[in-house]
One Martini backbone bead per residue (centre of mass of N, CA, C, O) as a GRO file, in nm:
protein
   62
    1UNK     BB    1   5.782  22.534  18.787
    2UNK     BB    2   6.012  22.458  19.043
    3UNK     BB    3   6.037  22.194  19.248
    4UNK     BB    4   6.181  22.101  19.543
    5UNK     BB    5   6.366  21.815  19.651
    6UNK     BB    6   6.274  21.609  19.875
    7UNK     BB    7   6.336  21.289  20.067
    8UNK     BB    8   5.981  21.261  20.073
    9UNK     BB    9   5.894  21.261  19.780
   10UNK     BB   10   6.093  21.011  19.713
   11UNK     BB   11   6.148  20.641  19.551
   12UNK     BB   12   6.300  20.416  19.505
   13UNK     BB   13   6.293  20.133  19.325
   14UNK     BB   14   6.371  19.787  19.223
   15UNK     BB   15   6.396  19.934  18.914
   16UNK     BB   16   6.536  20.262  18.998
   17UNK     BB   17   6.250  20.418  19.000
   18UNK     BB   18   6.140  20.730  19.050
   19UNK     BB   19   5.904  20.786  19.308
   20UNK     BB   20   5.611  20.956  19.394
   21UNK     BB   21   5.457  21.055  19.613
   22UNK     BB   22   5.186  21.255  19.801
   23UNK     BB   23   5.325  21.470  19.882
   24UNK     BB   24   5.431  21.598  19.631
   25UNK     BB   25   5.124  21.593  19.485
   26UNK     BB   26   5.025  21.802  19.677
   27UNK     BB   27   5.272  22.023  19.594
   28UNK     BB   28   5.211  22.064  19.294
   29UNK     BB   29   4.861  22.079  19.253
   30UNK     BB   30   4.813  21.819  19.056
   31UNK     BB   31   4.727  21.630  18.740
   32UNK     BB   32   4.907  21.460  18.527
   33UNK     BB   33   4.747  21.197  18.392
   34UNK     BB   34   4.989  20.882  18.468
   35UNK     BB   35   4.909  20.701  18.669
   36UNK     BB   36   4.986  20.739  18.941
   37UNK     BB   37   5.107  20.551  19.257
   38UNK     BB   38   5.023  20.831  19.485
   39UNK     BB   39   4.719  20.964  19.330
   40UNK     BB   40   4.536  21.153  19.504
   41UNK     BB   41   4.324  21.247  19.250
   42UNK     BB   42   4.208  20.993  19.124
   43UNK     BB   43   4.421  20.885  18.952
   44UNK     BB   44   4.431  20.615  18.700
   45UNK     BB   45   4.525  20.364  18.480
   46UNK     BB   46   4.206  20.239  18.528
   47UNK     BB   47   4.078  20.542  18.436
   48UNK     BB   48   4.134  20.648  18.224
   49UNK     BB   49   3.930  20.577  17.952
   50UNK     BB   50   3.705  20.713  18.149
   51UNK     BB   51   3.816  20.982  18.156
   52UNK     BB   52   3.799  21.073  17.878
   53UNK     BB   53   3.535  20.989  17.766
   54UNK     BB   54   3.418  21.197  17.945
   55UNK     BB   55   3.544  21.464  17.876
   56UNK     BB   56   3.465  21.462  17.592
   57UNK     BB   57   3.180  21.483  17.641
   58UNK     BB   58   3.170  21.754  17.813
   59UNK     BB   59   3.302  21.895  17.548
   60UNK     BB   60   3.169  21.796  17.284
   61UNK     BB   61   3.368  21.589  17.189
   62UNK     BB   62   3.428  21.273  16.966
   0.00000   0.00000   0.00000
């Protein structure tokens, strides 16, 4: 699927690199799990670590 991007999907940073808004990832309808920083979904890079272990658990399998 690919999602047409709109001027307030995204914005340069002073670093040049393309970063998504909350609207662009909630017109997505996912979570990437890369701890993107505008992600409405709940997941950070500093959560990344209790996610998957939580998953893990979920899943029977460590």
């Amino acid at each position: 699927m690919h999602i047409e991007l709109e001027p307030d999907d995204y914005y340069i940073n002073e670093q040049g690199y393309k970063v998504f808004t909350e609207k662009y990832h909630l017109k997505r309808g996912y979570c990437c799990l890369n701890g993107c920083k505008h992600c409405p979904y709940g997941f950070h890079e500093k959560k990344k670590k209790s996610y998957y272990s939580k998953k893990l658990d979920a899943d029977g399998k460590k």
